[in-house]
N, C-alpha and C positions, 0 to 999 in steps of 0.2 A: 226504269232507267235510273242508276244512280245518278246525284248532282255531285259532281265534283269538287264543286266548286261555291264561291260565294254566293253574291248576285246579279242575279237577272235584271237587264236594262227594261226598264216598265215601259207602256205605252198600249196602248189600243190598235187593235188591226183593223184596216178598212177593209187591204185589199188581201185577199184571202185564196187567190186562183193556183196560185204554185207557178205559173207561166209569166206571160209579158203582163206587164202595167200600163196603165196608161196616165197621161199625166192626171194629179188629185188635185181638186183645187181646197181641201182642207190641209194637205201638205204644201200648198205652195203657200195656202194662208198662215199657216205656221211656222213656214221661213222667213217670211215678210215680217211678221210679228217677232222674232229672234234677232231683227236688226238688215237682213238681206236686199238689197234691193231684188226690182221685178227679173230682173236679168239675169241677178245669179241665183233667185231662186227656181229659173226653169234652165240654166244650167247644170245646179243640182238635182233638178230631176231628171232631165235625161241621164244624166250618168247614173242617179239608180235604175232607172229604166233601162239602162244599156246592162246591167246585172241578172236582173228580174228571170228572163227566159231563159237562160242556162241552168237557174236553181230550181231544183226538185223540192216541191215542198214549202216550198220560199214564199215569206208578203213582206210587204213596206210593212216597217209600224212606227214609224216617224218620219218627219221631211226629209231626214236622209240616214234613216236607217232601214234594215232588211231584217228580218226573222228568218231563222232555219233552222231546223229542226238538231237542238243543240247548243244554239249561239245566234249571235245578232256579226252582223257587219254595218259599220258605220262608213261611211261617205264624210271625206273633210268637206267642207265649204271653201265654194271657191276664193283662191288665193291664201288659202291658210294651210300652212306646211300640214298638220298634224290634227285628225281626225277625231272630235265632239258631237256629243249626241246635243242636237239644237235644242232637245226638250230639256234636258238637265244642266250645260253645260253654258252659260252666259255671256262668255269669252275664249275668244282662241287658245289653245295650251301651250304653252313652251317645249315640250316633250309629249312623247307617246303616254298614254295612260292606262291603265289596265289595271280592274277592282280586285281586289283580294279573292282569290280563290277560281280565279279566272286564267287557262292558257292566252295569250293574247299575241296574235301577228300583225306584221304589217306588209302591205306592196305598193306596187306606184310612189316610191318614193316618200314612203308613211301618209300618203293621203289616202290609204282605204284601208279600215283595221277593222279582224276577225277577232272575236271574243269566241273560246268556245266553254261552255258550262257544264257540258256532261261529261262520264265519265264512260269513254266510246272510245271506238274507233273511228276516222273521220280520213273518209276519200277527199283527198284534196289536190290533187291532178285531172280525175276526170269527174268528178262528181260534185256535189255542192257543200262547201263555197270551196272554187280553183282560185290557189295560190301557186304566183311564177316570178321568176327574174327577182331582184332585189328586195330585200325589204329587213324588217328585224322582229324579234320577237320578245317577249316577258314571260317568263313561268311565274306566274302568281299564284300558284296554287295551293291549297292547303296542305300540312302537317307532312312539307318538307316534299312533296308528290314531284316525280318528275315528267316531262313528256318520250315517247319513243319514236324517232320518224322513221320513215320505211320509204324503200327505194321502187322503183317501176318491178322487182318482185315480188309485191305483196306484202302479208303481215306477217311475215315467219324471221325474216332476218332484217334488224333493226340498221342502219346505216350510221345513227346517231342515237344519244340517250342526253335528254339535258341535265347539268347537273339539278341538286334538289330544290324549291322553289326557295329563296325569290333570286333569281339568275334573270340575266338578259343578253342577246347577244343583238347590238345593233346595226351589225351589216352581214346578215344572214341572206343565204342565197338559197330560193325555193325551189329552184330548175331540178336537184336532183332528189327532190322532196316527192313522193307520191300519195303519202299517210300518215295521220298522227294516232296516237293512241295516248289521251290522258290520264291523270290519275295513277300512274304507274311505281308501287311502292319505291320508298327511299332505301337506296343501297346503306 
């Protein structure tokens, strides 16, 4: 698989199942150590825990982040608009973030952002990770790459094309999104 893109968010995986999780207590020790209290670090994990079993393939590999096969999804912390990885990131952000060479979305109101790395096609209606209702996104990607979305038919006719990176459109609506395909040469 090509990498599309820049970097991959680092971290170690515990949990390794592709199914549910169950709460960690190395993840919750490591929200607590990031500043969190006890309360919103097992708020934070259930809401990744509420993720977990739908993704094929999927583990934690931070206190609130997910691996998939591709990309990571981040989990904001609770009461903070805009979603950080607790191991890298020491303070809330003012805006959505997204590294260089990275597609990046967002939903729920930018409190849960997809990073994706490769250079794929990527189910995102029924398959891992599902993006819906409101949100926005970044083309970060390199040497001007854009993304292609696809509608509920498939990957043959594109419904949208972003322009070339670095674009961003901040109240993007995912309802009629069913696929991305990254890395897609510059017109």
């Amino acid at each position: 698989m090509d990498m599309c893109c820049g970097r991959r968010a680092g971290g170690n995986a515990v949990l390794g199942t592709g199914g549910t999780a169950h709460a960690n207590s190395s993840w919750t020790a490591q929200a607590r150590q990031a500043g969190l209290t006890a309360s919103e670090a097992t708020a934070l994990q259930k809401r990744v825990d509420s993720y977990l079993p739908a993704m094929r393939d999927s583990y934690q590999s931070g206190p609130n982040t997910i691996a998939f096969p591709g990309g990571q999804i981040t989990v904001a912390v609770p009461g903070e608009r805009h979603a950080r990885d607790l191991r890298t990131t020491p303070g809330p952000l003012a805006a959505m973030n997204c590294n260089y060479g990275n597609f990046c979305a967002t939903m729920d109101g930018n409190a849960t952002q997809w990073d994706f790395y490769y250079c794929q096609y990527y189910d995102v209606a029924s398959g891992s990770p599902t993006l819906a209702g409101p949100g926005a996104w970044i083309n970060n990607q390199t040497q001007s790459r854009r993304v292609r979305m696809y509608g509920s038919g498939g990957s043959t006719n594109p419904i949208y094309t972003t322009p070339n990176a670095f674009y961003q459109d901040p109240s993007a609506n995912w309802d009629p999104v069913y696929g991305l395909r990254t890395c897609v040469a510059a017109a």
